[in-house]
C-alpha positions in Angstrom: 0.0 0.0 0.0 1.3 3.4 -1.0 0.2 5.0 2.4 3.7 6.4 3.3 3.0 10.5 3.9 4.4 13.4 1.6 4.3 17.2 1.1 0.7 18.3 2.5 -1.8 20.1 -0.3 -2.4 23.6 0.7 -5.5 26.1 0.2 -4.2 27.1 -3.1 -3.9 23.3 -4.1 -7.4 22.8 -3.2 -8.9 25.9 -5.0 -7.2 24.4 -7.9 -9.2 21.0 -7.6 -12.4 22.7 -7.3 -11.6 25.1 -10.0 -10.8 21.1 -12.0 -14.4 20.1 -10.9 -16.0 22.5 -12.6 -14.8 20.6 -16.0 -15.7 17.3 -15.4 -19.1 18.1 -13.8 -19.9 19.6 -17.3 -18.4 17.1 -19.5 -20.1 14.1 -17.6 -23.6 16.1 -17.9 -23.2 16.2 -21.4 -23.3 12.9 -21.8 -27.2 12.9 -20.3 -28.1 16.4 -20.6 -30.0 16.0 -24.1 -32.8 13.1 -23.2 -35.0 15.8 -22.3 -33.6 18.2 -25.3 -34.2 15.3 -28.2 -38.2 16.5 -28.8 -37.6 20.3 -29.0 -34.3 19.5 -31.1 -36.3 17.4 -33.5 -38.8 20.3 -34.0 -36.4 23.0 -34.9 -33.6 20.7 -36.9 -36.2 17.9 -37.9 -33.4 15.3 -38.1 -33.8 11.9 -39.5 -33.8 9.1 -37.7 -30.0 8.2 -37.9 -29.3 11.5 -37.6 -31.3 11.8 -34.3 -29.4 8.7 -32.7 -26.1 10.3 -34.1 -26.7 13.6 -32.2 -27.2 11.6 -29.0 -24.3 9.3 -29.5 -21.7 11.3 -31.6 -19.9 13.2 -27.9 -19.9 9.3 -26.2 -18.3 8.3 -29.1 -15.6 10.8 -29.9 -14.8 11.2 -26.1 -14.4 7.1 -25.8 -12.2 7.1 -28.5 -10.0 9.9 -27.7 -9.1 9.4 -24.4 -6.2 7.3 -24.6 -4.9 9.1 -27.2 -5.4 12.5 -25.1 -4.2 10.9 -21.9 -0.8 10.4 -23.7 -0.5 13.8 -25.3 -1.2 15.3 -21.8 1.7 13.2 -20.4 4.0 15.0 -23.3 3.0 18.3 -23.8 1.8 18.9 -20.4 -1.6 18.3 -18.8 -2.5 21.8 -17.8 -1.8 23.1 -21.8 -3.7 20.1 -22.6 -7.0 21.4 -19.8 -6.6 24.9 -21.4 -6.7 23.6 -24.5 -9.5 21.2 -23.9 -11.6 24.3 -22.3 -11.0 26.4 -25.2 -12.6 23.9 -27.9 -15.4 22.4 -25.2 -16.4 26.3 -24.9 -16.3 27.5 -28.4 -17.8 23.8 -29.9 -20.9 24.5 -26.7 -21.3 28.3 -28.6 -21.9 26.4 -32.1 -24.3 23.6 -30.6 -26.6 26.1 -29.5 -26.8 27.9 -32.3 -26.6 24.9 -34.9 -28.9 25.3 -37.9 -29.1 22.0 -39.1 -28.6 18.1 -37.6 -25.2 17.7 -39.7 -24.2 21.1 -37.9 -25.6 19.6 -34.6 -23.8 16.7 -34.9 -20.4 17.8 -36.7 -20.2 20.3 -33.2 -21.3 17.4 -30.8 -17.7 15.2 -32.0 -16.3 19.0 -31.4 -17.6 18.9 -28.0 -16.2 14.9 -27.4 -13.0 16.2 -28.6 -12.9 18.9 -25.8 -13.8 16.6 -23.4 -11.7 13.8 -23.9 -8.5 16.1 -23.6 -10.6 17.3 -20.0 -11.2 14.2 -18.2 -8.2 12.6 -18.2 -6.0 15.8 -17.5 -8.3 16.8 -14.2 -7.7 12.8 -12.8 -4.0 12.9 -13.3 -3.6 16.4 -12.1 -4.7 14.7 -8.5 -1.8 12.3 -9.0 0.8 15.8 -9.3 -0.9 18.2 -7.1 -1.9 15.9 -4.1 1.5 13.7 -2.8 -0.2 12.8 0.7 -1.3 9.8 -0.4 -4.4 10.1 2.3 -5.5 13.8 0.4 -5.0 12.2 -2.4 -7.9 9.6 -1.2 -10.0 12.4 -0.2 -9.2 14.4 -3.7 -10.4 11.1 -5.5 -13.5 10.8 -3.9 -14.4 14.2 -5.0 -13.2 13.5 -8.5 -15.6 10.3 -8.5 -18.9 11.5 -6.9 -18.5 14.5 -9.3 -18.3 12.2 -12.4 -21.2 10.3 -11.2 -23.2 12.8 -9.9 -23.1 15.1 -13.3 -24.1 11.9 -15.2 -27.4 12.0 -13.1 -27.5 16.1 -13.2 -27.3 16.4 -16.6 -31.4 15.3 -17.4 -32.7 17.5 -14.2 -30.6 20.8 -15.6 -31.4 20.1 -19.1 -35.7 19.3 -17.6 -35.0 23.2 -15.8 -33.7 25.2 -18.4 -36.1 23.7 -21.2 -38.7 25.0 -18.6 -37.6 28.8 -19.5 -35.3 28.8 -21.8 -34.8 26.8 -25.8 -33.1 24.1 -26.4 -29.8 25.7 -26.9 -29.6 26.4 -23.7 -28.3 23.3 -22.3 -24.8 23.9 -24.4 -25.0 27.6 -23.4 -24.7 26.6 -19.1 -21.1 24.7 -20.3 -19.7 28.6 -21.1 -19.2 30.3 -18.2 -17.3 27.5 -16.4 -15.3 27.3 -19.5 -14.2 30.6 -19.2 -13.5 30.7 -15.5 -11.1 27.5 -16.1 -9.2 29.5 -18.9 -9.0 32.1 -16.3 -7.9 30.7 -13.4 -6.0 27.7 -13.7 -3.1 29.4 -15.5 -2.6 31.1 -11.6 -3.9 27.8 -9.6 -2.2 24.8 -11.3 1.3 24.0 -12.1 2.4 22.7 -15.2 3.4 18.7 -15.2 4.9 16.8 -18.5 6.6 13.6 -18.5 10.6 15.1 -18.5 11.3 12.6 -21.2 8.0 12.6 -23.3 9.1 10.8 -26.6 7.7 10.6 -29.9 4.0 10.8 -29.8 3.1 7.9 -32.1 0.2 8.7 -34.5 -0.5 5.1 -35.6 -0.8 3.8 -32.3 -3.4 6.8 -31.6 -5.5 5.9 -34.9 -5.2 2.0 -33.7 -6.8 3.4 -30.6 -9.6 5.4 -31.2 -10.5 3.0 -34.2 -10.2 -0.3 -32.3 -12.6 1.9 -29.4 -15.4 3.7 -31.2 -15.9 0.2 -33.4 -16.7 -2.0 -30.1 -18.2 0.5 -28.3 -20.5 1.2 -32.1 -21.3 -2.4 -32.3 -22.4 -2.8 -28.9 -24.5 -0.3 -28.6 -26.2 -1.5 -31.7 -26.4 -5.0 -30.6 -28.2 -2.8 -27.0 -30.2 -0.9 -29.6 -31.4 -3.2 -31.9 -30.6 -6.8 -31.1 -28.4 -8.8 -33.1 -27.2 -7.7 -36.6 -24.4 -8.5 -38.8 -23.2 -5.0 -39.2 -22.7 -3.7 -35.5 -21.0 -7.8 -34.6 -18.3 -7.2 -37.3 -18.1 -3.8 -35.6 -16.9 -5.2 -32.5 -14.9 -8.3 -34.4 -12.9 -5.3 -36.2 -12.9 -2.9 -33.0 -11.2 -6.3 -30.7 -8.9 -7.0 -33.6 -7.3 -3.4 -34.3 -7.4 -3.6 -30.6 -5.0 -6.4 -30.1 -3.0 -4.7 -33.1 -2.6 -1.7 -30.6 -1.4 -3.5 -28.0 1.0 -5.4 -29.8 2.1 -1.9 -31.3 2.8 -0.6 -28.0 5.3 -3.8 -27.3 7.9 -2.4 -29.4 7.4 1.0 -29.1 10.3 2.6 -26.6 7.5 5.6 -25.8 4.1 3.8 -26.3 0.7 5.5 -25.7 0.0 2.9 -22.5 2.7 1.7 -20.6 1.3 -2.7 -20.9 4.0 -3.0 -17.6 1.3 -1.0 -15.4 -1.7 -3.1 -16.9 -0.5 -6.5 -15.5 0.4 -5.0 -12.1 -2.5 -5.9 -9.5 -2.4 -2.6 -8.3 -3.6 -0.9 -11.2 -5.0 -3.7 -13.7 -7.2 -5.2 -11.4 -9.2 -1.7 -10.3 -9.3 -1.2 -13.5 -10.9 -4.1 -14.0 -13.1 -3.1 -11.0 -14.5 0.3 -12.5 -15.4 -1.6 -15.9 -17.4 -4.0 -13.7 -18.8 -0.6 -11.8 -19.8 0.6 -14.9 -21.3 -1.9 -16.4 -24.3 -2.0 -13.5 -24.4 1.5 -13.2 -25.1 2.6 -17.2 -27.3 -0.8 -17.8 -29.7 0.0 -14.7 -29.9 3.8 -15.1 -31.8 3.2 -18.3 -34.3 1.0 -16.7 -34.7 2.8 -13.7 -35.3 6.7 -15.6 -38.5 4.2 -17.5 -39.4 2.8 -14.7 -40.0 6.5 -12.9 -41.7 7.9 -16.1 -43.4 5.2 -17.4 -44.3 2.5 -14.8 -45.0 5.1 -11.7 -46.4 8.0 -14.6 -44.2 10.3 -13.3 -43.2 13.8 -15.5 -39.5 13.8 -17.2 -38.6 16.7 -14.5 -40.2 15.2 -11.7 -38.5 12.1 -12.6 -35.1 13.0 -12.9 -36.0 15.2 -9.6 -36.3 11.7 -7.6 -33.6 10.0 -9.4 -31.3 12.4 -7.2 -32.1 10.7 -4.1 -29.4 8.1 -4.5 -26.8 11.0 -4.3 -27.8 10.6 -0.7 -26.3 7.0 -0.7 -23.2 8.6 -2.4 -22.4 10.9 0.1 -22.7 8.7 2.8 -20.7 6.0 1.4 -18.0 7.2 -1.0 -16.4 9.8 2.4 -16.9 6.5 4.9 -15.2 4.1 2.4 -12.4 7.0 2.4 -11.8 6.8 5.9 -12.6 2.8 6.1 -9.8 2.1 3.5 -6.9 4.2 5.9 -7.3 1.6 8.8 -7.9 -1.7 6.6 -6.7 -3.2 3.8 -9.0 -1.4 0.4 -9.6 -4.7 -1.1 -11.9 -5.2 2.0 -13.8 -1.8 2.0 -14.0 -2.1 -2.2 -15.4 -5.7 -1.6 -17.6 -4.6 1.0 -19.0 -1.1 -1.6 -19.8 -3.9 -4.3 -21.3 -6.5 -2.0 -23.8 -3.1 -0.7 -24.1 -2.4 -4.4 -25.2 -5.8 -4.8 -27.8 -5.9 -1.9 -28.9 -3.1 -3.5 -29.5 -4.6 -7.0 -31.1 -8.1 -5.4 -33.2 -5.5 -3.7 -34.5 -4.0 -6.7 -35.0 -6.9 -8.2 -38.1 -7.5 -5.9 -39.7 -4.3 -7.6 -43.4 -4.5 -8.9 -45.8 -2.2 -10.8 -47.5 -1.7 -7.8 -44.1 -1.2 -5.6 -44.2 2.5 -3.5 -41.6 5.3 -5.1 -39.6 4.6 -2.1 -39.0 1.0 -2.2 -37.5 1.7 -5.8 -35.4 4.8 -4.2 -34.3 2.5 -1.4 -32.5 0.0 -3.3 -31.1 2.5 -5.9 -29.6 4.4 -3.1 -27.9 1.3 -1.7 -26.5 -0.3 -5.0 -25.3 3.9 -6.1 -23.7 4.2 -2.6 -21.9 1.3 -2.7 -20.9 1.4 -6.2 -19.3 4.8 -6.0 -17.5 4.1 -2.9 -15.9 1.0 -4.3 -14.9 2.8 -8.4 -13.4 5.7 -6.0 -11.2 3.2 -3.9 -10.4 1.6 -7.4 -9.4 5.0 -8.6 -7.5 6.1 -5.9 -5.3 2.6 -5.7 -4.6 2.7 -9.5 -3.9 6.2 -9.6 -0.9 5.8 -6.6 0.5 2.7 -8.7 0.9 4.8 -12.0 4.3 6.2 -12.1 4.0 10.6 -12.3 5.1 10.9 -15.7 2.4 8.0 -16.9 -0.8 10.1 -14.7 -2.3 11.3 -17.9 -2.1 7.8 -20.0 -3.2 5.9 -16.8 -6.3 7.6 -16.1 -7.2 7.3 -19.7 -6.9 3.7 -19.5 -8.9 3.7 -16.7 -11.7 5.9 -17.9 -12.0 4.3 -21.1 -12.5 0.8 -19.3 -15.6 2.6 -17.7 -16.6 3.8 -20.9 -16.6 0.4 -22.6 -17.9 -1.1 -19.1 -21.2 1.4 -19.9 -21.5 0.2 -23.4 -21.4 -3.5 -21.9 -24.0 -3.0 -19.6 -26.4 -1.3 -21.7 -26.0 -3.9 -24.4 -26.2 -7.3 -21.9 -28.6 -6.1 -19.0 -31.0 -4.4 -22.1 -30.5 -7.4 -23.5 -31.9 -9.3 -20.7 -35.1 -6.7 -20.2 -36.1 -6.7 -24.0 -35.6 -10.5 -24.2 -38.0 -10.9 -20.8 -40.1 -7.8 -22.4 -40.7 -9.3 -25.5 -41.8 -13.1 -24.2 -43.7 -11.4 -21.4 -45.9 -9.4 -24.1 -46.2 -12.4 -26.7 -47.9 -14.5 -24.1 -49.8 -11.2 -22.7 -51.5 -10.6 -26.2 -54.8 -11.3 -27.6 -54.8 -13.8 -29.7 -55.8 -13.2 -33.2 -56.1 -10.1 -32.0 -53.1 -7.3 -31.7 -51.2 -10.6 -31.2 -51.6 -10.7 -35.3 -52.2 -6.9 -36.6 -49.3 -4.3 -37.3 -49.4 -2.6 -34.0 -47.8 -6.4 -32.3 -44.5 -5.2 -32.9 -44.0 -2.0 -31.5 -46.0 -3.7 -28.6 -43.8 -6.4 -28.1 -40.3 -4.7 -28.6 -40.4 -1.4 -26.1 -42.5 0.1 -23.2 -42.9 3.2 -24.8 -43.5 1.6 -28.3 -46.6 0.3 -26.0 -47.8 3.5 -24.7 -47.4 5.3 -28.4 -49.9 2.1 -29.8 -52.2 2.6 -26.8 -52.8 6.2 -27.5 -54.6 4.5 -30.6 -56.9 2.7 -29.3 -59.9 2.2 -27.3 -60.0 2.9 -23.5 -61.0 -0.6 -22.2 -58.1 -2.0 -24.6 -55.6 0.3 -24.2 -56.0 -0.1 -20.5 -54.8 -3.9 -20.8 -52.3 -3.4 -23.7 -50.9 -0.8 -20.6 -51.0 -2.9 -18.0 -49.7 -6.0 -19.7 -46.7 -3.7 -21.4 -45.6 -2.2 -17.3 -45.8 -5.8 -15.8 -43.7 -7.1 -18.8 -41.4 -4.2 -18.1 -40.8 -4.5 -14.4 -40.6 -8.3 -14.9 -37.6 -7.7 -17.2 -35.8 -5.2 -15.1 -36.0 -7.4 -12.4 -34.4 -10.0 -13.6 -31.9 -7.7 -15.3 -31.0 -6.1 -11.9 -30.5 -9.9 -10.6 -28.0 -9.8 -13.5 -26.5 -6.9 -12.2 -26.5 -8.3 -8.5 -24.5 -11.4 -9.8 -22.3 -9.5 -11.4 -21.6 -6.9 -8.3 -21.0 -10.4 -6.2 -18.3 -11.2 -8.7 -16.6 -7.9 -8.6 -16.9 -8.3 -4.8 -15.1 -11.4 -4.8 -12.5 -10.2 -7.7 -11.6 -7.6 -4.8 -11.3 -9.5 -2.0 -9.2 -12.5 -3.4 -7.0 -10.7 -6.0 -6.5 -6.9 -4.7 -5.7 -7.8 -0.8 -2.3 -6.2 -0.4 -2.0 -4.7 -4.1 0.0 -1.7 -4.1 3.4 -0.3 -5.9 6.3 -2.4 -4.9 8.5 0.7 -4.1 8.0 4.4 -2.7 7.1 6.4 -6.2 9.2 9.4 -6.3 6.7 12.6 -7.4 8.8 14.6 -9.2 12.0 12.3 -9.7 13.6 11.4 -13.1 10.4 11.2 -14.6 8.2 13.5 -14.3 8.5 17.6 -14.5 6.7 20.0 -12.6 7.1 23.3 -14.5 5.9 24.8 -11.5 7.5 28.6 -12.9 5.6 28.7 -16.0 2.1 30.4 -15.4 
């Protein structure tokens, strides 16, 4: 364990890492902040229908497949020209969003926005591992940086739900601009600048390998999430794993590679890695059930919805600080165990959910399964950030952020699997026979919830009072069992923690700022 003490953070140190919140609140909202946007963007810009998905998906995919390549530049050029940078295009691209006058526009500005975004997330992570050398504020500086990430996924549909109550849909790019500019201005003062001293060549193949081998398997899964099996999106993912292992074989020979394959087998940094993909995975695959569940099961409104899906933030910050402290007096493979065994109750618990189930009794187990979720990916965090050399920060968090983004595309894909495949038998057996059962309303009945409620709008009261009530059962019945996928898969991670991380750490003392890694701590 990598608990030895070193130079304490001071006031300014801190002011810088709140100043570095402000970045990766705004880039995790925009992953969420346009569900609520997608109707009055489909008025104004009447998109097609692939264009509609690509507007949604183009920032996940574009930030996926640029952060290794950014993590790397930032270990070369330096990650605070590399935050400025970032900041500069994630303001000027959230400018051109809101006033895009057509879906190419829209979505052309939304890979801007990725862009800026990928060269943010990974710089504000490692810029904990150079500004905060006490290795227990570096604990508490990581649990900040996760409950942030987290929590702006699950702000991003209650700001954009607000600001679409006033304001148009533009607005929701607009908020990203005045934190923009207060990062441009302030961390030139707040935060040094850190570069690896001897950076090498920054290899361009290996970066197309990367963001190739990334956006194809995270594209094909979340085609096979979207639509089921289909021949193009699986030789998406057989192309993505192959340039993939072509990477990593790339990086074997390569005397600077992008991702240092030395740090990937050690335990202390492979295996929470490992970890946050698992996180991940739960997290993105129930979110989607759970936002339906609130809206469409219970009838709640979008805002008032995404209103109550805030209450698990209450979990959060119980857990994540008390997992903190926990992991300072015991080994962290116990406490991370422990925060995915809690996240696990928490899944078997939702599990037991019914149409008829209280709003509470669905809040209850999502704040247990959030709670303990975030307190274990921040222990993971914190353990593989101390095991990454200095001069490796800004590839290492990169690798460990794009595991959580392919661990979200997983989860989506295998636990929607599990609900549409429960959904769809559920509704088959629940329809009239020779009657919808046989007509061209059966399949939007039988493939989504709200493909059920659009049909129902159609027809008569008596029937569309059954088609409902068949269509929420077959729902809640599928994330059930999808939330018992979850649970298994929470017990596994637990176990992965507590027999293969007890006692991971660096084998030696890292030096901060020894041969190398450079602190340009003059140039402002």
């Amino acid at each position: 364990m990598e608990n030895a003490p070193g130079p304490h953070a001071g006031r300014k140190e801190w002011t810088a890492l709140g100043v570095l919140m402000l970045p990766l609140l705004l880039v995790s909202m925009d992953v969420s902040v346009l569900y609520f946007a997608a109707p009055s963007i489909s008025r104004d810009l009447e998109p097609g229908a692939t264009q509609q998905l690509w507007i949604l998906d183009m920032y996940g995919f574009v930030l996926a497949g640029l952060l290794i390549p950014m993590g790397a530049l930032g270990d070369r050029i330096g990650r605070r020209r590399l935050v400025l940078a970032g900041a500069a295009v994630f303001a000027a691209a959230s400018v051109a969003a809101a006033y895009a006058r057509s879906a190419e526009q829209l979505i052309a500005v939304r890979g801007l926005l990725g862009l800026g975004g990928a060269a943010l997330m990974p710089s504000t992570l490692a810029l904990i591992r150079n500004l905060f050398r006490d290795a227990r504020q570096r604990g508490q500086a990581v649990t900040l940086w996760t409950t942030v990430m987290t929590a702006g996924i699950s702000l991003g549909p209650v700001v954009s739900g607000l600001l679409l109550e006033h304001f148009w849909w533009g607005s929701v790019f607009l908020i990203n601009l005045p934190a923009m500019l207060l990062l441009l201005a302030l961390v030139p003062f707040l935060v040094p600048e850190f570069r690896s001293a001897e950076p090498g060549r920054f290899d361009l193949p290996s970066a197309a390998l990367s963001l190739a081998a990334v956006l194809l398997t995270i594209y094909g899964i979340k085609e096979w999430a979207r639509h089921g099996y289909e021949s193009l999106p699986a030789l998406g993912i057989v192309l993505g794993l192959l340039l993939g292992a072509v990477f990593l074989r790339r990086q074997k020979g390569l005397a600077h590679p992008l991702i240092d394959l030395g740090l990937l087998r050690q335990r202390a940094f492979g295996g929470p890695a490992l970890a946050n993909l698992l996180a991940m995975f739960a997290t993105v695959g129930m979110a989607v059930f759970l936002t339906q569940y609130l809206q469409s099961v219970l009838g709640l409104s979008p805002l008032d919805a995404a209103l109550w899906s805030l209450i698990p933030v209450v979990g959060v910050a119980v857990t994540a600080p008390a997992g903190a402290v926990l992991a300072q007096r015991v080994d962290r493979a116990y406490v991370m165990g422990g925060g995915f065994f809690l996240s696990a109750f928490g899944f078997l618990w939702l599990s037991q959910v019914r149409t008829d189930s209280p709003l509470w009794f669905a809040l209850a187990g999502a704040c247990c399964y959030a709670g303990g979720l975030v307190a274990a990916m921040t222990l993971a965090n914190e353990l593989a950030l101390g095991a990454a050399p200095p001069h490796r920060a800004g590839s290492a968090a990169a690798v460990l952020e794009s595991g959580q983004e392919l661990g979200g595309a997983l989860g989506m894909a295998l636990l929607g699997s599990i609900g549409a495949a429960v959904y769809h038998r559920d509704m088959a057996d629940a329809l009239p026979a020779g009657g919808l059962a046989g007509g061209p309303q059966a399949e939007p009945l039988g493939e989504t919830l709200g493909g059920a409620i659009a049909v129902a709008d159609r027809l008569s009261a008596g029937t569309a009072h059954a088609v409902l009530s068949a269509a929420r059962d077959a729902f809640t019945h599928g994330m059930s069992l999808a939330a018992a996928g979850a649970a298994a898969g929470m017990a596994g991670a637990g176990t992965f923690s507590l027999t293969m991380l007890r006692g991971a750490g660096p084998s030696k003392p890292l030096q901060e700022n020894g041969s190398g890694e450079r602190a340009a701590t003059g140039v402002h």
